[in-house]
C-alpha positions in Angstrom: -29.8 117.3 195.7 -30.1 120.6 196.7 -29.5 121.7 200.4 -32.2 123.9 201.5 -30.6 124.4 204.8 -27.2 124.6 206.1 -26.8 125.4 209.7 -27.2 122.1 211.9 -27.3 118.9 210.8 -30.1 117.4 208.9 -31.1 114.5 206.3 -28.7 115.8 203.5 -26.1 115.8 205.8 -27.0 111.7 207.0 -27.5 111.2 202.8 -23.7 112.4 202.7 -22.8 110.1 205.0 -24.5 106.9 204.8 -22.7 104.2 203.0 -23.8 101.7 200.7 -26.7 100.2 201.1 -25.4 96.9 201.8 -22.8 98.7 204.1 -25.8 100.0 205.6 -27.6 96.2 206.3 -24.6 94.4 207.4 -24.0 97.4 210.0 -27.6 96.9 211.1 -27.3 93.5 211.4 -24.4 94.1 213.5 -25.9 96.6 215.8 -28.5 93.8 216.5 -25.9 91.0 217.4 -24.0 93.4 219.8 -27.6 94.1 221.4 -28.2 90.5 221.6 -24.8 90.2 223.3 -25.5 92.8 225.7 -28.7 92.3 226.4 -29.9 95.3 225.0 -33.3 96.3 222.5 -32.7 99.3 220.9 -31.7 97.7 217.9 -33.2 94.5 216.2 -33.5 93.0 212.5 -36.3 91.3 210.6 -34.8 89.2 207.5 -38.7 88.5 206.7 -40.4 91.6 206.5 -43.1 90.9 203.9 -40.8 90.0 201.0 -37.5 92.4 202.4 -35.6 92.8 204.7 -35.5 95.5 207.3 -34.1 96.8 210.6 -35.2 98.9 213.3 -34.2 101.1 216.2 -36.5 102.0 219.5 -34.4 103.4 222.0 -37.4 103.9 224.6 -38.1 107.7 224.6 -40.0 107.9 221.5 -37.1 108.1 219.1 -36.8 105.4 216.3 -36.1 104.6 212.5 -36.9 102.0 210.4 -34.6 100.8 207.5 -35.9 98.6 204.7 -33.7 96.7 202.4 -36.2 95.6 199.3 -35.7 92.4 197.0 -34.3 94.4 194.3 -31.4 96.2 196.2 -32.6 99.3 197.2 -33.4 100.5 200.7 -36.0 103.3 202.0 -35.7 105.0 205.6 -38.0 106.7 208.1 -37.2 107.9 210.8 -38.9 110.1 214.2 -37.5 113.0 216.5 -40.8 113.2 218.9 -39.0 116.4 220.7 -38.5 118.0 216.9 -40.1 121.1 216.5 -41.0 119.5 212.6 -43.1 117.3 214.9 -44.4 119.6 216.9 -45.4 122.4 214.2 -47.1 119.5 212.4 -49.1 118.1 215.1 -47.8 114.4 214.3 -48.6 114.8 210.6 -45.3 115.0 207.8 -43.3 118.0 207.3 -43.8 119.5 203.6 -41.1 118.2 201.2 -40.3 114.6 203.6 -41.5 112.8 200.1 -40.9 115.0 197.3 -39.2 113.1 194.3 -39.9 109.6 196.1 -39.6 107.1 193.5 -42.7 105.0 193.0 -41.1 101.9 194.0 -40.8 103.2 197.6 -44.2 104.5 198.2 -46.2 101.7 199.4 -43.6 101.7 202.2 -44.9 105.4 202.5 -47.8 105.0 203.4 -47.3 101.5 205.7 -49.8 101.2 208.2 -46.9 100.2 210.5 -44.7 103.6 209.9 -48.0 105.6 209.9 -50.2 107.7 212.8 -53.6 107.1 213.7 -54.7 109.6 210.8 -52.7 107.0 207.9 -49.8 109.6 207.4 -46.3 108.4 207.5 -44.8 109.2 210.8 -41.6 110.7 210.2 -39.2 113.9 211.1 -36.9 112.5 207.9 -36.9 110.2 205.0 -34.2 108.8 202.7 -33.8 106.3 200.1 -31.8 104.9 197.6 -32.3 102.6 194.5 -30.3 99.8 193.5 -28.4 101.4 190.8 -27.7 105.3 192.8 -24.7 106.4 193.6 -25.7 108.0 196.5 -28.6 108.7 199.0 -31.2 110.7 198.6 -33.8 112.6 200.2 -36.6 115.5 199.9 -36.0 118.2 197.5 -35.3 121.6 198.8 -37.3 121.1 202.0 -37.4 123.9 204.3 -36.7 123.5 207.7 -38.3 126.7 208.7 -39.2 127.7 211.3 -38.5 124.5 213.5 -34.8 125.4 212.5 -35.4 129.2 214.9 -36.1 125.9 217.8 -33.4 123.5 217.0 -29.9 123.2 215.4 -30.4 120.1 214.5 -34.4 119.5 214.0 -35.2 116.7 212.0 -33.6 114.0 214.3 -31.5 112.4 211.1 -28.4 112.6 214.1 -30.1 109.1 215.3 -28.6 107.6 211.8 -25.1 108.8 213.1 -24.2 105.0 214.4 -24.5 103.9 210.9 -21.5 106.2 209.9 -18.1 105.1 209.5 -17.5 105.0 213.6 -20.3 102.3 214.4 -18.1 101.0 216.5 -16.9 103.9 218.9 -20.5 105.1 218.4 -21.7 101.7 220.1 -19.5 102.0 222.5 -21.0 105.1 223.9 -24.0 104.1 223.2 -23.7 100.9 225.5 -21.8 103.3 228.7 -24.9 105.3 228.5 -27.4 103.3 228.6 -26.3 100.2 229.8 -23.1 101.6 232.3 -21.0 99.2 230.7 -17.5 99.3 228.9 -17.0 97.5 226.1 -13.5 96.4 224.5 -12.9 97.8 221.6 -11.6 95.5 220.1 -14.3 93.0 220.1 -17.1 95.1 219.2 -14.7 96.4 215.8 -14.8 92.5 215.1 -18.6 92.3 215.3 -18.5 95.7 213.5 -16.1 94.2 210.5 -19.0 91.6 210.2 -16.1 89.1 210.9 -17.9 85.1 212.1 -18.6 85.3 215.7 -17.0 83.3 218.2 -17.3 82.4 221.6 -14.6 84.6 222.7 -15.9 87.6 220.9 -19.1 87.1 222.5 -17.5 86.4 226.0 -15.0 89.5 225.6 -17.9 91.9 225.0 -20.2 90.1 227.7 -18.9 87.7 230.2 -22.7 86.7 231.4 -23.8 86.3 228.2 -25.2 82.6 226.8 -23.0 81.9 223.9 -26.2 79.3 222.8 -28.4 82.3 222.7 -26.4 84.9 220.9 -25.2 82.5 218.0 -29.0 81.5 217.5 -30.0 85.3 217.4 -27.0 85.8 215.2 -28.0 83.2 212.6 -32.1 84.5 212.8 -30.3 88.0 211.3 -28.2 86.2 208.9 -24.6 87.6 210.6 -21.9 85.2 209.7 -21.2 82.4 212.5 -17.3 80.6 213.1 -17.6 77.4 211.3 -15.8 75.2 214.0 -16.5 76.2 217.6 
């Protein structure tokens, strides 16, 4: 995959960077628990999306990504920056080169009335996929991030994937003193993080208040792993 641009960060750098793809799903599943625990809604996760899987991110401000995790292994993502000058130049509708060398398998996800505007085009500032049997990530060919790259180092919003990197669970942390003014123990988010069976203390560590009752149901609706004997 060739780089078309190299001075901020954008999709190529995220297709670097993300893991596996089931790496990828049981870190989303975990961001959803620790939510749940919290009492938080940016991230949630849908283990009956038509016939996949996928999860989701609104964080209230316009920003979001979807991730969907298909039957047969592989896993497509979308993603928007509303304050991206790619958004802005466009007028809402996709940046040249978001879709170039999309598999066919991935295109009805494409064009998904649910990831689309009012017009029917996908909504997106970045796109990424990757099949079952790829080594790696991948995403447009060559786009050109000109001239929204003169506005913005980093314009295509692909930074909103950086939770999913290999420091989900600092990342969360911040995440949650920001926007929720709370600090979390380490400790106990890593073990949510590590996709490790939830336990009462865990959930109690991260969030005294919390209803054990509800978070183990929410847990089990997302398919993370539950302690056997409570």
């Amino acid at each position: 995959m060739a780089a078309a641009y190299d001075a901020g960060v954008t999709v190529y750098d995220a297709a670097g960077r993300l893991p596996a793809v089931e790496v990828v799903r049981r870190r989303c599943k975990a961001l959803a628990v620790l939510d749940a625990i919290v009492g938080g809604d940016h991230y949630t996760y849908d283990r009956a999306w038509g016939g996949d899987e996928a999860a989701a991110m609104r964080n209230g401000s316009g920003e979001e990504y979807d991730i969907v995790f298909t039957a047969g292994g592989g896993a497509f993502v979308r993603g928007v920056y509303h304050e991206s000058s790619m958004f802005r130049y466009t007028d809402g509708g996709l940046w040249p080169g978001l879709l170039d060398g999309l598999p066919q398998e991935f295109e009805a996800m494409a064009a998904e009335p649910a990831f689309s505007g009012p017009g029917g085009t996908l909504d997106a500032t970045f796109v990424l996929w990757r099949r079952a049997g790829d080594e790696r990530w991948h995403a447009g060919e060559d786009i050109d991030f000109s001239p929204a790259d003169d506005d913005e180092v980093d314009p295509d919003g692909s930074w909103l994937l950086d939770v999913l990197f290999d420091d989900i669970a600092e990342q969360y942390c911040t995440y949650a003193e920001e926007v929720h003014e709370v600090v979390l123990p380490r400790a106990a988010v890593g073990h949510v993080v590590a996709f490790l069976p939830l336990t009462d203390a865990v959930i109690r560590a991260i969030n005294p208040a919390a209803a054990p009752g509800h978070v183990r149901a929410a847990a089990e609706k997302y398919g993370y792993p539950l302690e056997a004997d409570r």
